[in-house]
ZALO-253095 format. One line per field, with one value per atom (N, C-alpha, C): residue in one letter; atom name; x, y, z. Coordinates in nm, 2 decimals, always signed. Example, Ala and Ser with C-alpha at 12.3 -4.5 7.8 and 13.67 -1.06 7.14 Angstrom:
2
aa = a/a/a/s/s/s
at = N/CA/C/N/CA/C
east = +1.32/+1.23/+1.32/+1.28/+1.37/+1.29
north = -0.57/-0.45/-0.33/-0.22/-0.11/+0.00
up = +0.78/+0.78/+0.78/+0.71/+0.71/+0.79
//
This chain:
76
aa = x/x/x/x/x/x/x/x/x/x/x/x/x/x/x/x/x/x/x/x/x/x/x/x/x/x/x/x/x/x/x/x/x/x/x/x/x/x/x/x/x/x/x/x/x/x/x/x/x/x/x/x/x/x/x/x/x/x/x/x/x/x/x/x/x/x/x/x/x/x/x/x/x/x/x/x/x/x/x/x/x/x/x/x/x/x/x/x/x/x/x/x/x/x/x/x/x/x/x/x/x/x/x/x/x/x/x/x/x/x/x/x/x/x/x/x/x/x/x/x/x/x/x/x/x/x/x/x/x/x/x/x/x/x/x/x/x/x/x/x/x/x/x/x/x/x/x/x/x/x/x/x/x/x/x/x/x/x/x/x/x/x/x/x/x/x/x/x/x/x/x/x/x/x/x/x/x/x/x/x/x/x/x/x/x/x/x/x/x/x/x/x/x/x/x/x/x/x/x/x/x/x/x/x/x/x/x/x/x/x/x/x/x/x/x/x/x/x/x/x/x/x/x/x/x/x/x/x
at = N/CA/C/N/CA/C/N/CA/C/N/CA/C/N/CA/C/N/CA/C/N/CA/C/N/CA/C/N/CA/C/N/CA/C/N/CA/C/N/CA/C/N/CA/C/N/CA/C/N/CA/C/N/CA/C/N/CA/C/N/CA/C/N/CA/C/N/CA/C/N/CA/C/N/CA/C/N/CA/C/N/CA/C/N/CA/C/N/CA/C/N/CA/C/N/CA/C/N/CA/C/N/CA/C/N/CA/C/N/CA/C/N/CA/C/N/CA/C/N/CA/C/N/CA/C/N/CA/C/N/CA/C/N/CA/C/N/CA/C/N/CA/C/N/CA/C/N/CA/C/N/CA/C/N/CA/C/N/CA/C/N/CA/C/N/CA/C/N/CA/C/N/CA/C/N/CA/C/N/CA/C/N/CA/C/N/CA/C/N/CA/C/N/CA/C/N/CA/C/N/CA/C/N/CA/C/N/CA/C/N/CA/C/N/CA/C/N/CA/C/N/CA/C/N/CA/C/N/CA/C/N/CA/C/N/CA/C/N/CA/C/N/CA/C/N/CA/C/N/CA/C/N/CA/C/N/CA/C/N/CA/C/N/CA/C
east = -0.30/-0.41/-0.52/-0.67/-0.77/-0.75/-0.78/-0.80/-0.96/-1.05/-1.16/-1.19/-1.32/-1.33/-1.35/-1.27/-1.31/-1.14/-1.03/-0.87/-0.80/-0.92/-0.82/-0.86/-0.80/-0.78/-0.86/-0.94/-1.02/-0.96/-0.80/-0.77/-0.70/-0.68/-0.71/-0.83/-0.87/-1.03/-1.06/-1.04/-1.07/-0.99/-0.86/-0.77/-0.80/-0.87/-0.89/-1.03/-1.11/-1.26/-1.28/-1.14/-1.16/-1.11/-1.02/-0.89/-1.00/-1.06/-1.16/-1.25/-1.33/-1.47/-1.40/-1.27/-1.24/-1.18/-1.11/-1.13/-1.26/-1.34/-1.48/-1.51/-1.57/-1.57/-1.49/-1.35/-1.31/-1.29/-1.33/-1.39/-1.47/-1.59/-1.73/-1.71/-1.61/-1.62/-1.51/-1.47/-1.39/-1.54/-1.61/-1.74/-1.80/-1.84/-1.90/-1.83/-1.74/-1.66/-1.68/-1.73/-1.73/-1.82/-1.93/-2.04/-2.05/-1.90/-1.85/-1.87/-1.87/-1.85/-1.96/-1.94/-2.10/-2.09/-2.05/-2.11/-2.16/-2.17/-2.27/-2.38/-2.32/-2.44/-2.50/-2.58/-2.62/-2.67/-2.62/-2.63/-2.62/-2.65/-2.63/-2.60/-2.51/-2.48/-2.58/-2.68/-2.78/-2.74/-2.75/-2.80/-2.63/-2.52/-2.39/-2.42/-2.38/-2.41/-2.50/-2.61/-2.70/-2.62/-2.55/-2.53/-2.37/-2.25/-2.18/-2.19/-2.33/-2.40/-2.43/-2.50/-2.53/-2.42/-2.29/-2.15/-2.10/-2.11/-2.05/-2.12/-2.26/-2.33/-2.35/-2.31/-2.31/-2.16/-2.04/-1.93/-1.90/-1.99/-1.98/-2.04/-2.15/-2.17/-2.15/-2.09/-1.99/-1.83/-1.80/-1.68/-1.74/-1.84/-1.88/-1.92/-1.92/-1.96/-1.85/-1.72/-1.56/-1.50/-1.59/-1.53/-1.52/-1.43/-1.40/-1.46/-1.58/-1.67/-1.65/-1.58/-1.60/-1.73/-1.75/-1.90/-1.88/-1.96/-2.02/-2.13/-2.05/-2.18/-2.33/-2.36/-2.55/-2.60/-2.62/-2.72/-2.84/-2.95/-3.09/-3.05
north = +0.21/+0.29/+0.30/+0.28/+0.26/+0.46/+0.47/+0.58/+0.65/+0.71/+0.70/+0.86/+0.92/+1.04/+1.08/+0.99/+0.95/+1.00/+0.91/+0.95/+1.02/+1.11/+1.24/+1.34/+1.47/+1.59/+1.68/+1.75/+1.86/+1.88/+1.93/+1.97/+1.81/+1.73/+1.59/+1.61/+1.64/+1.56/+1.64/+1.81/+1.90/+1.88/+1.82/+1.80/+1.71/+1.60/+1.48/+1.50/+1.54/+1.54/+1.70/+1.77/+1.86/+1.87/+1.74/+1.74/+1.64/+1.54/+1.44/+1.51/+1.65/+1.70/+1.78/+1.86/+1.96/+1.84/+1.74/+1.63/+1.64/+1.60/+1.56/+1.69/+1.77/+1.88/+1.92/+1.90/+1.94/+1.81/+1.66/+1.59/+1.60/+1.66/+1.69/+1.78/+1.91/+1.99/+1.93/+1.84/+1.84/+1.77/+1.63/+1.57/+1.68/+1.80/+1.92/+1.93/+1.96/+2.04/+1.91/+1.76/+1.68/+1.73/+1.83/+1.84/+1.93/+2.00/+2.14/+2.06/+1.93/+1.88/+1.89/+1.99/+2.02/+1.88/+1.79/+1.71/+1.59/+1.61/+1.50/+1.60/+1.70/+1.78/+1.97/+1.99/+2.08/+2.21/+2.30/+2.41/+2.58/+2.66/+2.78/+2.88/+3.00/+3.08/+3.09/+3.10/+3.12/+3.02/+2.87/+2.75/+2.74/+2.79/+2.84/+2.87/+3.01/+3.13/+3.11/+3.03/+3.00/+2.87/+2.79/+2.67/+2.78/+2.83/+2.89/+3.03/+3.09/+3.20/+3.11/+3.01/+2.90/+2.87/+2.81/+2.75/+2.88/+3.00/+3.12/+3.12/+3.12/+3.17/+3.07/+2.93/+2.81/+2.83/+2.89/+2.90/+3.03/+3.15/+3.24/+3.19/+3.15/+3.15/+3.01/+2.90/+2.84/+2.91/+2.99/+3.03/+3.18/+3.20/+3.29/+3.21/+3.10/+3.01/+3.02/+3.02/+2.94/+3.10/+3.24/+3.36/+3.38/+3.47/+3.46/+3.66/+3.63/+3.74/+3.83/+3.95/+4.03/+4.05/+4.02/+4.04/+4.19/+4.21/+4.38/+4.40/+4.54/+4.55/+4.61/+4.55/+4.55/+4.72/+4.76/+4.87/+4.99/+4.99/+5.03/+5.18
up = -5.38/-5.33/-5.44/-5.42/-5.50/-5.56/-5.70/-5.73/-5.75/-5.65/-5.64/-5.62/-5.63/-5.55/-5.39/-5.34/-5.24/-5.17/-5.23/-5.22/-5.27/-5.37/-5.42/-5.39/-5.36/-5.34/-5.44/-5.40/-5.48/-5.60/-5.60/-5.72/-5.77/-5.77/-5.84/-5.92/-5.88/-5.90/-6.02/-5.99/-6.07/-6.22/-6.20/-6.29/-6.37/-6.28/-6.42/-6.46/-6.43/-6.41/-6.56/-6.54/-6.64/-6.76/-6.74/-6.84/-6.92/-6.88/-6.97/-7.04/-6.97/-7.02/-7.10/-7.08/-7.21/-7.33/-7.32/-7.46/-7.50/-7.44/-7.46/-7.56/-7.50/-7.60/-7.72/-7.72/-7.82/-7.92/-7.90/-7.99/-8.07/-7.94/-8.04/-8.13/-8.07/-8.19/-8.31/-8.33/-8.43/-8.50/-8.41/-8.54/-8.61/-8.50/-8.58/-8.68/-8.71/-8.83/-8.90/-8.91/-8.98/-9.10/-8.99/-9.14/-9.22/-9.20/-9.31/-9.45/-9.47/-9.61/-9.68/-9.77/-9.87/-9.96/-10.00/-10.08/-9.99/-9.85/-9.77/-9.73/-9.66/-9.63/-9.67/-9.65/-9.69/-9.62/-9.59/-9.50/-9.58/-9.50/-9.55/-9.41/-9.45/-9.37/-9.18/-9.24/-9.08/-9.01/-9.11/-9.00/-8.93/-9.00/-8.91/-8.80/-8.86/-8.78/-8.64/-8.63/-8.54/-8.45/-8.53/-8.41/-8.34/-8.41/-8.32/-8.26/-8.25/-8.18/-8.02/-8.10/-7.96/-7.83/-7.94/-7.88/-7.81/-7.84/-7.81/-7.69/-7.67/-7.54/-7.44/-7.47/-7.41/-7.28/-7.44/-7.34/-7.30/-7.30/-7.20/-7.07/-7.05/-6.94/-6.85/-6.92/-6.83/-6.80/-6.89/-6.82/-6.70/-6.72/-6.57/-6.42/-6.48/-6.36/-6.29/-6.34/-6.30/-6.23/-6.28/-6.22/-6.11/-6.05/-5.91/-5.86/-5.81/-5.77/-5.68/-5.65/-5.52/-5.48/-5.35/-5.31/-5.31/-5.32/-5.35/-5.21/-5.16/-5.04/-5.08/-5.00/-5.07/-5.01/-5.05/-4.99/-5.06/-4.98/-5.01/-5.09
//
């Protein structure tokens, strides 16, 4: 059976499609941590502080996307 998005099941799909993007990410963050090495590169407290302020608000509000919402009734 061809393996496509076509023959798998939502949660297939969700499984491999998430299992790849969270490696993906946690490769990149390991290159990040490549440039902790002060004798290639040169950084100070802010320019930190500033890229994982970033990473912080990048993955809050992908993990609000994934929350599961009680609609709330609307009223004037």
């Amino acid at each position: 059976m061809k393996n496509n998005i076509y023959t798998n099941s939502k949660r297939d799909r969700f499984v491999q499609k998430g299992t790849q993007r969270t490696n993906n990410v946690l490769k990149s963050l390991k290159v990040l941590g490549n440039c902790a090495n002060k004798n290639i590169y040169e950084y100070n407290k802010d320019d930190i502080d500033k890229i994982f302020n970033t990473i912080k608000e990048v993955v809050s509000e992908t993990k609000a996307k994934f929350s599961f919402r009680k609609d709330k009734e609307f009223k004037l």
